[in-house]
ZAZA-947368 format. One record per atom (N, C-alpha, C, CB): x, y, z; residue in one letter. Coordinates in steps of 0.02 Angstrom, whole numbers, plus 50000, padded with zeros to 5 digits. Glycine has a CB too. Layout:
<atoms>
XYZa ...
</atoms>
This chain:
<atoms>
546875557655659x 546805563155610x 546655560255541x 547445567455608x 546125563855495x 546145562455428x 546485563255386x 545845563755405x 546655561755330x 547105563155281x 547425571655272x 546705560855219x 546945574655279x 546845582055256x 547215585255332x 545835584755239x 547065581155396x 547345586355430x 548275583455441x 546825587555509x 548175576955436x 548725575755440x 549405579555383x 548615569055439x 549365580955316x 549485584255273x 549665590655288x 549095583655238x 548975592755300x 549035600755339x 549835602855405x 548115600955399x 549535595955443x 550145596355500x 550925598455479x 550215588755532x 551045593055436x 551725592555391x 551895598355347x 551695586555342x 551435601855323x 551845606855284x 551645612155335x 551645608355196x 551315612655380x 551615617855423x 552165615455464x 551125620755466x 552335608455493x 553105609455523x 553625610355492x 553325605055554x 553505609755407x 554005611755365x 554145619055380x 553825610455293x 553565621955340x 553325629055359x 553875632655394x 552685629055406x 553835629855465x 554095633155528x 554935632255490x 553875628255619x 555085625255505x 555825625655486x 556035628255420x 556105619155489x 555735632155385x 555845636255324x 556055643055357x 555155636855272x 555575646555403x 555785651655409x 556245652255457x 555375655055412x 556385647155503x 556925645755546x 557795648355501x 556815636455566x 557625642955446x 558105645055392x 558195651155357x 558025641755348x 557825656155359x 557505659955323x 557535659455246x 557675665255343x 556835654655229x 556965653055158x 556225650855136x 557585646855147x 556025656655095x 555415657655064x 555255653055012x 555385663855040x 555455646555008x 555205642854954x 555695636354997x 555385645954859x 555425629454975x 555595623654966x 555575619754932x 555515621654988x 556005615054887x 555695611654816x 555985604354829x 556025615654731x 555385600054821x 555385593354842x 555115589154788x 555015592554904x 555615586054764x 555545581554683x 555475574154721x 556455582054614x 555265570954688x 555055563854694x 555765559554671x 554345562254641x 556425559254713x 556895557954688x 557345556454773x 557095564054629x 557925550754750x 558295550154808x 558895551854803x 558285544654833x 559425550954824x 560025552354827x 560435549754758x 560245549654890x 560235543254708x 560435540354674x 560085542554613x 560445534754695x 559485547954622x 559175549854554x 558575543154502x 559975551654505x 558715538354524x 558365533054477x 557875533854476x 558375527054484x 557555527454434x 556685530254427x 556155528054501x 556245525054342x 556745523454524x 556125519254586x 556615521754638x 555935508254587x 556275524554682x 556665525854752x 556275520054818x 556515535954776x 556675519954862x 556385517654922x 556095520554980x 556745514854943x 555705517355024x 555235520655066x 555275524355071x 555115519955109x 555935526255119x 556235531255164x 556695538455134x 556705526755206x 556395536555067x 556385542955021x 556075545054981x 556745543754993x 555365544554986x 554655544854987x 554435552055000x 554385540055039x 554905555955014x 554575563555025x 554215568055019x 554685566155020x 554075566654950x 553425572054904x 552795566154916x 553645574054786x 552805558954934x 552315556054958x 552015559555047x 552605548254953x 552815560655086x 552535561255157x 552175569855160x 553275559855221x 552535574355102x 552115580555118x 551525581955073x 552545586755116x 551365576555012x 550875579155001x 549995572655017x 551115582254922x 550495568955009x 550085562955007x 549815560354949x 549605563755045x 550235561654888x 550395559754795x 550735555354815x 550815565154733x 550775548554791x 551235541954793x 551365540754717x 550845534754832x 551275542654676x 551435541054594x 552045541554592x 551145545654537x 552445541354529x 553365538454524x 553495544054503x 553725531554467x 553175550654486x 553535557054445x 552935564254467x 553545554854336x 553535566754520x 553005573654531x 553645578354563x 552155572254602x 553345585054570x 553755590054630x 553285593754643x 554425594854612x 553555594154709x 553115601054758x 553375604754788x 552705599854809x 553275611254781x 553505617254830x 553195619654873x 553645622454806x 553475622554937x 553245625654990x 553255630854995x 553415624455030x 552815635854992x 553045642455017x 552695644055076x 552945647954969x 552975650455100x 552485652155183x 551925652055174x 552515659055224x 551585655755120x 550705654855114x 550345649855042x 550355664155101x 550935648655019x 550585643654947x 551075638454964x 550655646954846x 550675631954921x 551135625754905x 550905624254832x 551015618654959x 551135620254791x 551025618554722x 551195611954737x 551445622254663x 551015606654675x 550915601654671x 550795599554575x 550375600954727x 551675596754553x 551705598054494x 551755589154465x 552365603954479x 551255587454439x 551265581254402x 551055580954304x 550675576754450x 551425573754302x 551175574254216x 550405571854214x 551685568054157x 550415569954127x 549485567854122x 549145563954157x 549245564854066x 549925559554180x 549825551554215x 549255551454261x 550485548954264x 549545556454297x 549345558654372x 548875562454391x 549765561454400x 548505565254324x 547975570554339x 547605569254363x 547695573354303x 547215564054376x 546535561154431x 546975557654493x 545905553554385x 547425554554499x 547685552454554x 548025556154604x 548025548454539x 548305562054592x 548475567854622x 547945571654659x 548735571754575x 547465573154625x 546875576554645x 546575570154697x 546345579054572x 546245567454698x 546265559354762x 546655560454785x 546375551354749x 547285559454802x 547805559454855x 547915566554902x 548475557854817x 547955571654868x 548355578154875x 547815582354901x 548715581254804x 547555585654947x 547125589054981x 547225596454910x 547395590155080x 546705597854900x 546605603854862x 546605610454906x 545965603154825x 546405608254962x 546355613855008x 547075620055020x 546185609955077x 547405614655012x 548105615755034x 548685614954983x 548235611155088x 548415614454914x 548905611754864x 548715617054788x 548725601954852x 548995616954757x 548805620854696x 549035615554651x 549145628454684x 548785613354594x 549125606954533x 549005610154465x 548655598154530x 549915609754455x 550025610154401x 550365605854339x 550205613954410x 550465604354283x 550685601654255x 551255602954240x 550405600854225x 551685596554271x 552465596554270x 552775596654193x 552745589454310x 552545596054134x 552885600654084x 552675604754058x 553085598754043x 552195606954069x 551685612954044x 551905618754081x 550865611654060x 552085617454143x 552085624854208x 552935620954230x 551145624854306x 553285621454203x 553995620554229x 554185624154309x 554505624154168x 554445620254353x 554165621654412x 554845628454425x 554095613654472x 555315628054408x 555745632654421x 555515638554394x 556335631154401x 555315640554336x 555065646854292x 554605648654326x 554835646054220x 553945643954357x 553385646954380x 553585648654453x 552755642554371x 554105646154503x 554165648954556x 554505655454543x 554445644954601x 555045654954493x 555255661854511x 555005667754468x 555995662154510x 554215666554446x 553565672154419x 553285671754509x 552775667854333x 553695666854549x 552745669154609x 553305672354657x 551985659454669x 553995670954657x 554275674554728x 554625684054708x 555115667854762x 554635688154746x 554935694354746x 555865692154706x 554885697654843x 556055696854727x 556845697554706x 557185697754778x 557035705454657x 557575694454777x 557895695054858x 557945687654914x 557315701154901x 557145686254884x 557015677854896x 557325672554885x 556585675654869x 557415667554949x 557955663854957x 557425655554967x 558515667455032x 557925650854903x 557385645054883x 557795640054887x 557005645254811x 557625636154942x 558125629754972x 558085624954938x 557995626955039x 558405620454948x 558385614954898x 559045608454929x 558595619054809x 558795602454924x 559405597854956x 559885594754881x 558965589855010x 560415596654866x 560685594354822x 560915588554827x 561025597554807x 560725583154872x 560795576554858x 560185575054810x 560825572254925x 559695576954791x 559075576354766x 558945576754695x 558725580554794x 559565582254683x 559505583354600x 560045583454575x 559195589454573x 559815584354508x 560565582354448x 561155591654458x 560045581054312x 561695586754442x 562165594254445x 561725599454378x 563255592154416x 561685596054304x 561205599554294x 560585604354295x 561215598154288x 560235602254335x 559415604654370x 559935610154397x 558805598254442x 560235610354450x 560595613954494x 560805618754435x 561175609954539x 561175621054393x 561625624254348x 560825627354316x 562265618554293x 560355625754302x 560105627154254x 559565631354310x 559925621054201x 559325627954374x 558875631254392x 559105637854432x 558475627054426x 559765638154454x 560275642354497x 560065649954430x 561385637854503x 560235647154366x 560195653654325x 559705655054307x 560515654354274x 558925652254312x 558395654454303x 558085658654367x 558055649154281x 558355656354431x 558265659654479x 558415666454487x 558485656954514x 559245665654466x 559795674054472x 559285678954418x 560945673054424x 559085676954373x 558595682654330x 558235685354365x 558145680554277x 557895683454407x 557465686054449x 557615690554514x 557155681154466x 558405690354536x 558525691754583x 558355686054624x 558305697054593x 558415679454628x 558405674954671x 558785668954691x 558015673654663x 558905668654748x 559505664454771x 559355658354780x 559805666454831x 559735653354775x 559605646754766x 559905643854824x 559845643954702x 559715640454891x 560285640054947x 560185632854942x 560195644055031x 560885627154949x 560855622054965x 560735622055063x 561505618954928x 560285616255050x 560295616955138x 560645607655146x 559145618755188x 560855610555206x 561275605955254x 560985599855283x 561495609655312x 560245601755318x 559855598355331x 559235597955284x 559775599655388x 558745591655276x 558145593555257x 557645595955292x 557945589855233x 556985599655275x 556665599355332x 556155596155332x 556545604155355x 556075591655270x 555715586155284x 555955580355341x 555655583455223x 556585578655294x 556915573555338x 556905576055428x 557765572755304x 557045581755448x 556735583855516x 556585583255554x 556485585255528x 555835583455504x 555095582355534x 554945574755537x 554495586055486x 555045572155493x 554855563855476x 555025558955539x 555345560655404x 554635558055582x 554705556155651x 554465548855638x 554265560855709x 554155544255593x 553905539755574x 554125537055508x 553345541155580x 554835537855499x 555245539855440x 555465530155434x 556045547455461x 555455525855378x 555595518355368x 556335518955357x 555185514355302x 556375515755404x 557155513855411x 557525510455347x 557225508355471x 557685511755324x 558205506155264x 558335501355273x 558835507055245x 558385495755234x 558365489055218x 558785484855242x 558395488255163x 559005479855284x 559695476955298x 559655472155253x 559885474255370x 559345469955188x 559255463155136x 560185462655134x 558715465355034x 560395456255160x 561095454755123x 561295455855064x 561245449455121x 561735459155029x 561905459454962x 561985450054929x 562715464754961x 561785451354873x 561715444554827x 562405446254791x 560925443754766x 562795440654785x 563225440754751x 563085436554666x 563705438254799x 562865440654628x 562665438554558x 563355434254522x 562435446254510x 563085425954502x 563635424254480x 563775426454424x 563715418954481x 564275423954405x 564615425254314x 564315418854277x 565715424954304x 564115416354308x 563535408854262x 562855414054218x 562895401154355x 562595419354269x 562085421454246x 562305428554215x 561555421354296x 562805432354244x 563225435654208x 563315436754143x 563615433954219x 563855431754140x 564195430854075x 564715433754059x 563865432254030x 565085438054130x 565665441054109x 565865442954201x 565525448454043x 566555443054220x 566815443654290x 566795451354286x 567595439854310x 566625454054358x 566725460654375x 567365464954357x 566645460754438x 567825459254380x 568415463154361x 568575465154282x 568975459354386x 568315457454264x 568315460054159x 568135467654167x 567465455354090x 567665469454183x 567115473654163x 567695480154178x 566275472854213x 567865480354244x 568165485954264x 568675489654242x 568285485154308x 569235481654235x 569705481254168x 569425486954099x 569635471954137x 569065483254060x 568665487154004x 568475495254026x 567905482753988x 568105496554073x 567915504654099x 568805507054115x 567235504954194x 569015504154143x 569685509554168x 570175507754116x 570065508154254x 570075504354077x 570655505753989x 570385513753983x 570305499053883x 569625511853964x 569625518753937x 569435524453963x 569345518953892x 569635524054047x 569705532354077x 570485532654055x 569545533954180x 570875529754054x 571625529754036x 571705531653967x 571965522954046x 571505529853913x 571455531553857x 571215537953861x 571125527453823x 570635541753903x 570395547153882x 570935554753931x 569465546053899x 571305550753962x 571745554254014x 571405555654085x 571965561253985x 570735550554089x 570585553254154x 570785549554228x 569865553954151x 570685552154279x 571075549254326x 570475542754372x 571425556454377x 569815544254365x 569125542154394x 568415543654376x 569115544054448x 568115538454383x 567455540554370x 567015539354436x 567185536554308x 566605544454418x 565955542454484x 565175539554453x 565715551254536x 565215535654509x 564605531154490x 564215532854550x 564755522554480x 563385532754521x 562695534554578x 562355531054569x 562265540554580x 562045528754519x 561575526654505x 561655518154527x 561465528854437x 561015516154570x 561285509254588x 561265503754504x 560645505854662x 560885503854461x 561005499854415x 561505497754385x 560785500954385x 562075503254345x 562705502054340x 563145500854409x 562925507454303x 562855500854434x 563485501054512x 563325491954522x 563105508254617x 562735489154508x 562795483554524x 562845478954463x 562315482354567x 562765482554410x 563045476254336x 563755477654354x 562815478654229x 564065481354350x 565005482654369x 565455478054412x 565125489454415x 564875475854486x 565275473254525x 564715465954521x 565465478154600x 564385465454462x 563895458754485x 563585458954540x 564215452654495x 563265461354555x 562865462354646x 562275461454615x 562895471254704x 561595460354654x 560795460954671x 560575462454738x 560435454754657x 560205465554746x 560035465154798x 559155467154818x 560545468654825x 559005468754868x 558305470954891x 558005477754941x 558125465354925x 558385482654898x 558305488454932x 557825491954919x 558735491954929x 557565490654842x 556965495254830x 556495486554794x 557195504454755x 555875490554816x 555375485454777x 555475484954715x 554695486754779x 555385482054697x 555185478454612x 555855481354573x 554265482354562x 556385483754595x 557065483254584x 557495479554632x 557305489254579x 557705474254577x 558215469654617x 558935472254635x 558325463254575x 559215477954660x 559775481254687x 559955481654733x 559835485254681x 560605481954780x 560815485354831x 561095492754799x 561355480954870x 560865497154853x 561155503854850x 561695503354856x 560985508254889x 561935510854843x 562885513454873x 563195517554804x 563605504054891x 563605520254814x 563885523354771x 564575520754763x 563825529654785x 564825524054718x 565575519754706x 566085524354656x 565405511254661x 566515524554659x 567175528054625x 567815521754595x 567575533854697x 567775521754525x 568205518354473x 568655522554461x 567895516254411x 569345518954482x 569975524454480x 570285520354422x 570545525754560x 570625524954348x 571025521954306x 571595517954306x 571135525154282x 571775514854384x 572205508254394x 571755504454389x 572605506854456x 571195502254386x 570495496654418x 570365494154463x 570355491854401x 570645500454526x 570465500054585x 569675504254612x 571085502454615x 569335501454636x 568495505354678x 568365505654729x 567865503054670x 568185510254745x 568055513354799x 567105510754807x 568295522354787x 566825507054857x 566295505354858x 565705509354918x 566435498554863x 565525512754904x 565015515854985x 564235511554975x 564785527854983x 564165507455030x 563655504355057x 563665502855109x 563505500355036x 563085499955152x 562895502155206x 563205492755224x 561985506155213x 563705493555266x 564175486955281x 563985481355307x 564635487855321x 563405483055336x 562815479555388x 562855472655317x 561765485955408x 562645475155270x 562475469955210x 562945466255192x 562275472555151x 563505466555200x 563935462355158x 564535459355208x 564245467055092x 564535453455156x 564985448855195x 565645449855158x 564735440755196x 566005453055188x 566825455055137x 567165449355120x 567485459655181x 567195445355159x 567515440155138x 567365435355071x 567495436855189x 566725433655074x 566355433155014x 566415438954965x 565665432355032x 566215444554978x 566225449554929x 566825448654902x 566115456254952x 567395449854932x 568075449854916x 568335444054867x 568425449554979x 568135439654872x 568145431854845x 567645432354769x 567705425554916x 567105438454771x 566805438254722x 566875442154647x 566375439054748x 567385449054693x 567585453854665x 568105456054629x 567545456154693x 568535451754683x 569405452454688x 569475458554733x 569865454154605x 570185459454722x 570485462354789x 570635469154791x 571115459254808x 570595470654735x 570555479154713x 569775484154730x 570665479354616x 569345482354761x 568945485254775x 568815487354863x 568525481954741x 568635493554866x 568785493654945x 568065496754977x 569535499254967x 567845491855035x 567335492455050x 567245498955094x 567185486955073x 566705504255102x 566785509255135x 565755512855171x 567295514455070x 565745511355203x 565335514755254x 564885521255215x 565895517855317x 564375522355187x 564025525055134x 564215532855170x 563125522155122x 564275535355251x 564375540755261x 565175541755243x 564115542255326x 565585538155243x 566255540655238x 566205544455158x 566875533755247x 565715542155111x 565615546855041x 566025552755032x 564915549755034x 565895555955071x 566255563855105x 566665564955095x 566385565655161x 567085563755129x 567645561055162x 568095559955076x 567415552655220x 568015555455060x 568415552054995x 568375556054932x 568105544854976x 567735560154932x 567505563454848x 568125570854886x 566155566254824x 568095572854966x 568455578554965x 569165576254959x 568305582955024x 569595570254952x 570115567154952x 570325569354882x 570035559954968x 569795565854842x 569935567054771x 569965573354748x 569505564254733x 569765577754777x 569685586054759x 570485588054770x 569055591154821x 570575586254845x 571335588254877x 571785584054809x 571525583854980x 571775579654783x 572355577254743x 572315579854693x 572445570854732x 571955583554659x 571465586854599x 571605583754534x 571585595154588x 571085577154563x 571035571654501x 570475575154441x 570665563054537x 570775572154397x 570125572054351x 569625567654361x 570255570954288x 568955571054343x 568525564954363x 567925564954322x 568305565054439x 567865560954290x 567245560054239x 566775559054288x 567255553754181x 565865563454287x 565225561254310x 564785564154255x 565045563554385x 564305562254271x 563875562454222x 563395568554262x 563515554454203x 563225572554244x 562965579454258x 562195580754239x 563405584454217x 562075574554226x 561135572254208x 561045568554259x 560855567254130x 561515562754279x 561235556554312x 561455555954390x 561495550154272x 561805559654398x 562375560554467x 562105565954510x 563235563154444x 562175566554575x 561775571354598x 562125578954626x 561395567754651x 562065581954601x 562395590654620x 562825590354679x 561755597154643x 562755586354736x 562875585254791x 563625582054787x 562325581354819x 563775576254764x 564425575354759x 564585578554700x 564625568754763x 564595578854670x 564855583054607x 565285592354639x 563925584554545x 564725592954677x 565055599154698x 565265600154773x 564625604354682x 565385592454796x 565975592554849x 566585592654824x 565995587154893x 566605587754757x 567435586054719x 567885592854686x 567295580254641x 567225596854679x 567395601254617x 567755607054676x 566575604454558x 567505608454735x 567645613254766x 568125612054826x 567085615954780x 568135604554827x 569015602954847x 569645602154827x 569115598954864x 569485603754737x 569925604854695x 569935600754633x 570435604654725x 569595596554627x 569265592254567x 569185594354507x 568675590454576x 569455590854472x 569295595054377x 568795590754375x 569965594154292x 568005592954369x 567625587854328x 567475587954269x 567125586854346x 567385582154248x 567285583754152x 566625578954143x 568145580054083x 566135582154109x 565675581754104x 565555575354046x 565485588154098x 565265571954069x 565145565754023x 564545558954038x 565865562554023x 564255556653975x 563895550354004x 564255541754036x 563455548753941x 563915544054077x 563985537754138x 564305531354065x 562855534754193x 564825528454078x 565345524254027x 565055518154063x 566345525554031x 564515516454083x 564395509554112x 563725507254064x 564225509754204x 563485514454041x 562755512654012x 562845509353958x 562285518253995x 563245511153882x 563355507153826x 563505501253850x 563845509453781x 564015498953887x 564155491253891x 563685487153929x 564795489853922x 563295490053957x 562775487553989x 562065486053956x 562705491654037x 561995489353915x 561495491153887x 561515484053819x 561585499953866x 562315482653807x 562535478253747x 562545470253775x 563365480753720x 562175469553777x 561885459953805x 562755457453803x 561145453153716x 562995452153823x 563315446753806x 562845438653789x 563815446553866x 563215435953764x 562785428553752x 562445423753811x 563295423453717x 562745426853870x 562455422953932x 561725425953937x 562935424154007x 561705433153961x 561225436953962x 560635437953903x 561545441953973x 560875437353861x 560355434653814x 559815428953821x 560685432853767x 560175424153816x 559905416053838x 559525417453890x 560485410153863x 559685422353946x 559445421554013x 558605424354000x 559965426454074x 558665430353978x 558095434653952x 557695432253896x 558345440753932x 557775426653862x 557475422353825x 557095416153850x 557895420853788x 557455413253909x 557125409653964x 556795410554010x 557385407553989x 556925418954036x 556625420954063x 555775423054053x 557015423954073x 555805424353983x 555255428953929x 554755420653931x 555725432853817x 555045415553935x 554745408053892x 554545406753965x 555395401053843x 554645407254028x 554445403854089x 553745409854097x 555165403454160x 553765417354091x 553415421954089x 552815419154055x 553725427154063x 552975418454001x 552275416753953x 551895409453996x 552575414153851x 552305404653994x 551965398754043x 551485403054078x 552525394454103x 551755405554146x 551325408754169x 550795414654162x 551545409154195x 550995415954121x 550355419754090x 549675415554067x 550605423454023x 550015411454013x 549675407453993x 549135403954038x 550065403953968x 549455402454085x 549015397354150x 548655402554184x 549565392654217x 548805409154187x 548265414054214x 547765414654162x 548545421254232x 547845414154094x 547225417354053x 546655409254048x 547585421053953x 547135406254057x 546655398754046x 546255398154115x 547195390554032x 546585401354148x 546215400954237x 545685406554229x 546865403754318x 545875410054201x 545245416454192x 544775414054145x 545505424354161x 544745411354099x 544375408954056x 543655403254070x 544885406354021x 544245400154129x 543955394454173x 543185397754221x 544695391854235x 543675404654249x 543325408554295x 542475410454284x 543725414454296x 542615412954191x 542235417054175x 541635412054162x 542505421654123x 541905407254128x 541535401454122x 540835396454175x 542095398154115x 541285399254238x 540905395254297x 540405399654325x 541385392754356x 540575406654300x 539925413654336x 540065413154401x 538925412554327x 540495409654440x 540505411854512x 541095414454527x 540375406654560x 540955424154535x 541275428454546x 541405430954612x 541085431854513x 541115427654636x 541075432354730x 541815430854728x 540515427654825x 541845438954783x 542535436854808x 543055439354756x 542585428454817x 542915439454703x 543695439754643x 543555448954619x 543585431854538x 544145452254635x 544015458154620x 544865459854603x 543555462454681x 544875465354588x 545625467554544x 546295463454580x 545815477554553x 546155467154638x 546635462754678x 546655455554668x 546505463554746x 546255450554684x 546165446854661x 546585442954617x 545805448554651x 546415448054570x 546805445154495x 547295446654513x 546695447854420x 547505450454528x 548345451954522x 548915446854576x 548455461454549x 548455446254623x 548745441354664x 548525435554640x 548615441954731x 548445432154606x 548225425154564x 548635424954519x 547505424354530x 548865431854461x 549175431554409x 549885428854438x 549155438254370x 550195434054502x 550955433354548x 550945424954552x 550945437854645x 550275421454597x 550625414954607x 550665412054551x 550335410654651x 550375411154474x 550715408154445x 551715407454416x 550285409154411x 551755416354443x 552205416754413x 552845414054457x 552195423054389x 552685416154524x 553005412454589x 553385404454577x 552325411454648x 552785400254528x 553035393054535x 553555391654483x 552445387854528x 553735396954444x 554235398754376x 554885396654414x 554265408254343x 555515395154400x 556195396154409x 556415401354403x 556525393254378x 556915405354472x 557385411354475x 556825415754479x 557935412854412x 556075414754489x 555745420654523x 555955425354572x 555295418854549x 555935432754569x 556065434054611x 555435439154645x 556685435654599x 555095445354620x 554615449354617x 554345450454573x 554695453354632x 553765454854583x 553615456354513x 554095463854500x 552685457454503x 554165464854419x 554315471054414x 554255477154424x 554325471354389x 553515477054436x 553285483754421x 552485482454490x 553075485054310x 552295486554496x 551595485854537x 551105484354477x 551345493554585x 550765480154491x 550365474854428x 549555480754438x 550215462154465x 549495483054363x 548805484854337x 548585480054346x 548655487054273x 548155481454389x 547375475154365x 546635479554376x 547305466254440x 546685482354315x 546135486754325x 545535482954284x 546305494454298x 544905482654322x 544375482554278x 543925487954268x 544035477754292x 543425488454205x 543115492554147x 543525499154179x 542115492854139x 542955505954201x 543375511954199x 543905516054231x 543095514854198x 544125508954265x 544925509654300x 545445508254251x 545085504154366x 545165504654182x 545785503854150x 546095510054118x 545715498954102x 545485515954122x 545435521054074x 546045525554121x 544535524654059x 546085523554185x 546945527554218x 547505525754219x 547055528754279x 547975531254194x 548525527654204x 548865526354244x 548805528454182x 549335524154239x 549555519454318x 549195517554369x 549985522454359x 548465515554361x 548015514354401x 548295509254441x 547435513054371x 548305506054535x 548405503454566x 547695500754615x 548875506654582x 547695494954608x 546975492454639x 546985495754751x 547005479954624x 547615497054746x 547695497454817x 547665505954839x 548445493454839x 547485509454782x 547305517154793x 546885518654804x 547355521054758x 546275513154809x 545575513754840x 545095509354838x 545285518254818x 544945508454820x 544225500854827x 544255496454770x 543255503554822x 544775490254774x 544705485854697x 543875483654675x 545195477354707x 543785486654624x 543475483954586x 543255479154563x 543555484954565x 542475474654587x 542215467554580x 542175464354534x 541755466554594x 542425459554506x 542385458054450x 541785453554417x 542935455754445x 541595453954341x 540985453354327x 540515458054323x 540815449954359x 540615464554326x 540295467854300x 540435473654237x 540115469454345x 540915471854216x 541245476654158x 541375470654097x 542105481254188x 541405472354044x 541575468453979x 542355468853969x 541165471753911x 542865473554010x 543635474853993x 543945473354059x 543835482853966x 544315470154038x 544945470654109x 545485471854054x 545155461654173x 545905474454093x 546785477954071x 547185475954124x 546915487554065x 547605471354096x 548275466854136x 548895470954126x 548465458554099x 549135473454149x 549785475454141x 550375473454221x 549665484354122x 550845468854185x 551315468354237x 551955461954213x 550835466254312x 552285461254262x 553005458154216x 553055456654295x 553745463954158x 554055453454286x 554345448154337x 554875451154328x 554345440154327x 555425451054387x 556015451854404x 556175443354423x 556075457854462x 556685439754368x 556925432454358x 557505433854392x 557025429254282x 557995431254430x 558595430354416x 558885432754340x 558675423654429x 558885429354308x 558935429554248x 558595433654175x 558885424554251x 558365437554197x 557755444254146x 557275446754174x 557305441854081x 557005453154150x 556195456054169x 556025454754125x 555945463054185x 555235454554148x 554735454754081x 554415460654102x 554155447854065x 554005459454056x 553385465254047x 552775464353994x 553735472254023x 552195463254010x 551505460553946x 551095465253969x 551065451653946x 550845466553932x 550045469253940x 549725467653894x 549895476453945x 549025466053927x 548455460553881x 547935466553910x 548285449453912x 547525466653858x 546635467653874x 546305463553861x 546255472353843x 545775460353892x 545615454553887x 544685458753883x 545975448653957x 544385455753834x 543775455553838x 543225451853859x 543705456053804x 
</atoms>
């Protein structure tokens, strides 16, 4: 099958399991269980129903329309990817996707939605733009993407990295110490953590669950003794090590037992600081409705995280100085290139895989950061252009190339962008 029918296929088996549910709308954000900006394969969703792969979109389903809501980024790459036949595109801040669905559905209409997916926010805010209309907002149980997805990438078994305190610059437990003074100071009993970034500066972890983010997933709960509750997938970690890395107050737990523990905390009716932007509706309103006081607040991991120590500094300064090396040795190699007129063969790709091995022979390499621009002449003119979205571009025939891309070090990211004439 071609692109177009394969597409077609999928939002009609959605289709079906919509009205199975009986539920006249479906809304599918480009987002995973943890909310961050980079998700992994196997939560790729608004990629598997529409066939848009960019980092920021949503799409809805209805029985006879679908929409397809991206920013400026995306305005030519959406349209390429996304069958028009079958899609309507709108601009995701221009046409706010909640306001404009509930101008296209009746009153009475029932609009599913998986609240592992979005912020308790989105939820609160889109629940009351809905009720104006007469429209109901149903969390569903199952997805019906997830369903359908019969060719669905399994998740990652990468071992968790245990990040030392050499590159650190401060022990996990310090850290935890510091966060649970001040849930105690503020009278609270716990905090919940989603987001894998703070979840892995907290306990020092790395790992390789999503590309060009060096993380292991899981979620986790900081109780004001400086005891944690850890959910990841166990396959990864070696406890004994972990335990040895962590100390002994942290307790390892099976990512489905989640459940299980947030309704624990409800039954004891702890207080519990989450963050109601960054956390996803989903646990937030298991805790709350097992008896949970939640109090609404920003994630207490971001300021201290965000505030270097002197190790981490140094690191990202060494890191930035090995970066440039290699840069350097790519532009002198290109220079070399341009010099010799023999181009066969060298096209975006190309470059971008030439720029990586220099950076490869660096110390504490690990990936690159980001998927590397290497656009030449009027590919540079897109944004987020990717040489692997359709035919890289030969080089030597344009006067501009546009470099954009960076490194995940052990020890710092970078990030440069050069235009080179």
């Amino acid at each position: 099958m071609n692109n177009f029918e394969i597409i077609e296929t999928r939002v009609a088996q959605v289709r079906a399991e919509l009205a199975m549910q009986e539920l006249d709308a479906f809304i599918v954000p480009h987002d995973d269980e943890h909310l961050g900006e980079y998700i992994p394969a196997y939560a790729e969703r608004l990629d598997w129903i529409t066939g848009f792969n960019g980092s920021a979109g949503v799409a809805i389903i209805m029985a006879q329309r679908a929409a397809l809501f991206v920013d400026g980024r995306y305005t030519v790459q959406a349209r390429m990817q996304t069958p028009a036949e079958l899609f309507e595109f709108l601009h995701l801040i221009e046409n706010p996707h909640v306001q404009w669905l509930a101008e296209q559905l009746p009153s009475g209409s029932r609009v599913g939605f998986d609240a592992r997916l979005h912020s308790l926010t989105w939820y609160k805010n889109a629940k009351a733009v809905l009720a104006d209309r007469g429209i109901e907002l149903i969390r569903v149980e199952q997805n019906p993407i997830d369903l359908n997805w019969s060719d669905r990438p399994e998740p990652t078994k990468s071992p968790v990295i245990l990040y030392s305190e050499e590159l650190a610059g401060q022990s996990s437990q310090s850290k935890r110490e510091q966060l649970a003074a001040d849930l105690r100071k503020r009278g609270l009993d716990a905090v919940l953590l989603t987001q894998a970034e703070p979840i892995n500066w907290l306990l020092n972890l790395r790992g390789r669950d999503i590309d060009r983010l060096p993380v292991v997933l899981g979620f986790a709960v900081l109780y004001a003794n400086t005891s944690m509750d850890f959910f990841v997938d166990t396959d990864k970690i070696d406890c004994f090590a972990f335990t040895q890395h962590v100390g002994q107050d942290v307790s390892v737990y099976p990512i489905d037992k989640l459940g299980d523990v947030l309704k624990r905390i409800g039954e004891d009716q702890q207080k519990v600081l989450a963050d109601p932007d960054s956390a996803n509706a989903w646990t937030q309103l298991v805790m709350e409705e097992a008896g949970a006081i939640l109090v609404a607040g920003q994630d207490p991991t971001m300021l201290p995280k965000a505030c270097k120590n002197e190790i981490e500094l140094t690191g990202m300064r060494a890191a930035h100085l090995r970066d440039g090396v290699a840069m350097t040795r790519f532009l002198a190699w290109l220079d070399r290139l341009v010099a010799s007129g023999e181009f066969e063969g060298v096209d975006e790709g190309t470059l971008a895989d030439q720029v990586e091995a220099f950076r490869r022979e660096q110390e504490h390499y690990v990936e690159p950061s980001f998927d590397t621009i290497s656009a030449l002449g009027p590919n540079a003119a897109m944004c987020h252009y990717h040489h692997t979205n359709g035919t890289p571009r030969a080089f030597g025939q344009d006067s501009l190339y546009l470099l954009d891309s960076g490194a995940q070090y052990m020890d710092g990211t970078t990030d440069i962008t050069r235009t080179i004439k």
